[in-house]
Kinemage of the C-alpha trace (Angstrom):
@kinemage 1
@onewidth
@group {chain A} dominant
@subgroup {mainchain}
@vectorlist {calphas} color= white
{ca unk a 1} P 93.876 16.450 120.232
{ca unk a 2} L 91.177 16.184 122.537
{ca unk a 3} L 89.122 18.411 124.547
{ca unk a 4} L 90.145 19.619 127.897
{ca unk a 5} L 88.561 22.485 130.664
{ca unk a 6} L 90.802 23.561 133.005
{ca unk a 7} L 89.389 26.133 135.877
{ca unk a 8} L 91.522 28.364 137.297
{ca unk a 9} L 90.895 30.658 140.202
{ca unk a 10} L 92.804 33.647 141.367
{ca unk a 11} L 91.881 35.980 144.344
{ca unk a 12} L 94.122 38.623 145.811
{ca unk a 13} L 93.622 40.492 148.932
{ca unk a 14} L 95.140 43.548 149.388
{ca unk a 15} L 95.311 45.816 152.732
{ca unk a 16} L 94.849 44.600 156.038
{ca unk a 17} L 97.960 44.914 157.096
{ca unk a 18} L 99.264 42.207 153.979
{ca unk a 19} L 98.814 41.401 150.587
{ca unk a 20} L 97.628 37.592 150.242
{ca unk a 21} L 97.320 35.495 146.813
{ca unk a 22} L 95.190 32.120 146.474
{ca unk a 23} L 95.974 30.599 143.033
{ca unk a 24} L 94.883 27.367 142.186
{ca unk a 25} L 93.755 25.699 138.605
{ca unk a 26} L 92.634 22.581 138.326
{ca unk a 27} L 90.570 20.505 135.919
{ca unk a 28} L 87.255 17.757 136.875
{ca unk a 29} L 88.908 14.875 134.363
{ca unk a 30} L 86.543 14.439 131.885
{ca unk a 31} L 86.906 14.627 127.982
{ca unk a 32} L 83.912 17.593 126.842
{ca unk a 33} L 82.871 17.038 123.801
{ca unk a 34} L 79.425 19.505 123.702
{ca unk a 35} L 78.988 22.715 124.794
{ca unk a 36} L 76.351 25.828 124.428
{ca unk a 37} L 79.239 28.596 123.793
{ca unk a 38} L 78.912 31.948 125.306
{ca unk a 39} L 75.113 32.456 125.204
{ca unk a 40} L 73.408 36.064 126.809
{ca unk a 41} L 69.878 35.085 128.024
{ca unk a 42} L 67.343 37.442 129.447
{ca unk a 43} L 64.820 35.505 131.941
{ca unk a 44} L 61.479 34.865 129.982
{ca unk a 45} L 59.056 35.699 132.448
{ca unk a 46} L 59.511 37.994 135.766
{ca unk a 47} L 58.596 36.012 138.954
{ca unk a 48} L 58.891 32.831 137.533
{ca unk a 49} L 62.148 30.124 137.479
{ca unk a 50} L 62.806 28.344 134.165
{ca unk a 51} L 65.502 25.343 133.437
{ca unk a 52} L 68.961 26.517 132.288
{ca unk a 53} L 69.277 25.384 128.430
{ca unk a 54} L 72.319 23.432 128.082
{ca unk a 55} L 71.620 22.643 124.456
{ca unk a 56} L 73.412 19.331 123.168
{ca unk a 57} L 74.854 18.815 126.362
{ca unk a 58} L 73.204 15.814 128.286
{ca unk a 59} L 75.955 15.588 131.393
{ca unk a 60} L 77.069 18.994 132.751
{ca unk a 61} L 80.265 18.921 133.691
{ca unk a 62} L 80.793 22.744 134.550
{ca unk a 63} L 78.229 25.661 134.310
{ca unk a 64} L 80.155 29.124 134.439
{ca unk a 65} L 76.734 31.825 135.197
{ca unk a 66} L 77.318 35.750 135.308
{ca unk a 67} L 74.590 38.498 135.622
{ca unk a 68} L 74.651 40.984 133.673
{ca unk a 69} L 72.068 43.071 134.574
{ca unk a 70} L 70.329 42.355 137.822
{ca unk a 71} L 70.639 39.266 140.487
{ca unk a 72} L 70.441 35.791 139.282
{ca unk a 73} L 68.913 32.939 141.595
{ca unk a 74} L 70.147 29.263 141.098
{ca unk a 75} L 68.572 26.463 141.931
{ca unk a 76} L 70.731 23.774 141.235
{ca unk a 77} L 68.876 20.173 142.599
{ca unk a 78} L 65.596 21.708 141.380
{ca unk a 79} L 62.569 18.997 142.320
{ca unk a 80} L 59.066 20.434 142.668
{ca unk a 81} L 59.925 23.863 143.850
{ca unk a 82} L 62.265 26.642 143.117
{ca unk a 83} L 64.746 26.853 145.613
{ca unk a 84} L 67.566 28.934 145.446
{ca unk a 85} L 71.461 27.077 146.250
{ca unk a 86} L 73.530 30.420 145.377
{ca unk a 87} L 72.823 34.191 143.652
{ca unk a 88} L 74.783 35.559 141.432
{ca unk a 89} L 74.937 39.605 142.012
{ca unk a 90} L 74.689 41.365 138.962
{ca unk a 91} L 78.350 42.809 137.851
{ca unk a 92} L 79.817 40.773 140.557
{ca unk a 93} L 82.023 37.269 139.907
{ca unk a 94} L 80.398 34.743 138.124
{ca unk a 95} L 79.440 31.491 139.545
{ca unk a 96} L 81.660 28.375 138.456
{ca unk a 97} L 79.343 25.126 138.993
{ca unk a 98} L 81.881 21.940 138.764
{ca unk a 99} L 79.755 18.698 138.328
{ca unk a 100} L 76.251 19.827 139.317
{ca unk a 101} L 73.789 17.121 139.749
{ca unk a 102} L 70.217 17.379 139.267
{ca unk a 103} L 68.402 20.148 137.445
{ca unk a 104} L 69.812 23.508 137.195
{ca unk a 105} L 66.511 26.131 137.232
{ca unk a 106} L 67.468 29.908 137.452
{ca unk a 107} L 64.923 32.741 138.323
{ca unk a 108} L 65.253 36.619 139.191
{ca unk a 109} L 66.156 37.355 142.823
{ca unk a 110} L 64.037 40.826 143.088
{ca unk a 111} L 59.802 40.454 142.114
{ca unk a 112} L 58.997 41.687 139.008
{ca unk a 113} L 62.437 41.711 137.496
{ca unk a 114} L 63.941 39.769 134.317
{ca unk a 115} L 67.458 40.127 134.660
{ca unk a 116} L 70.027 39.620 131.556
{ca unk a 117} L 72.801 36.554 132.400
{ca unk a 118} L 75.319 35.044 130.575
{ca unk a 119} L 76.018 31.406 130.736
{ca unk a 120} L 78.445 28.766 129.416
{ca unk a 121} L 77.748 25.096 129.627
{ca unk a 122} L 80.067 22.237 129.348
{ca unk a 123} L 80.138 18.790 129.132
{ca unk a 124} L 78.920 15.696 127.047
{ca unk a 125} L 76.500 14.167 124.548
């Protein structure tokens, strides 16, 4: 049988006067066959972005991020300078990437930290 990521995203609002649901799942089409597994990185060096590792996996077809300690900058078209596309608040809900394009750099949002994230990468050889 072959490989197959399916996404699915559930939020629920409560209060304001009524409860509302959004559930939806879906699934970007392609086959994986690589991916890094459940890896807990701490950034190298405070101050300074570095390239996600995405291991065997030459085309990303979904990064899911979380911080675990600390606030996580992305930079996901990275070119000749960091520049952050999303952060990722420590604790908070992790980022799901579907299909990024371009390099994928990540850095610490506050100077002089090195913040612990967890990653997951997906895709192909």
């Amino acid at each position: 049988m072959a490989a197959t990521l399916d996404v699915s995203v559930i939020a629920e609002l409560q209060g304001l006067g009524q409860d509302i649901s959004f559930l939806d799942k879906g699934t970007d089409g392609t086959t994986p066959t690589a991916t890094t597994g459940r890896q807990y990185r701490t950034l190298a060096t405070a101050d300074a972005d570095e390239v996600l590792d995405l291991g065997d996996v030459s085309t990303v077809t979904c990064i899911i991020i979380r911080a675990v300690t600390l606030n996580l900058d992305i930079d996901l078209d990275y070119t000749s300078s960091f520049s952050a596309d999303m952060t990722v608040k420590a604790g908070e809900i992790p980022a799901v990437i579907v299909n990024p394009v371009g390099v994928t750099r990540v850095k610490n949002n506050g100077a002089g930290e090195t913040p612990v994230f967890e990653v997951w990468v997906i895709g192909t050889t």
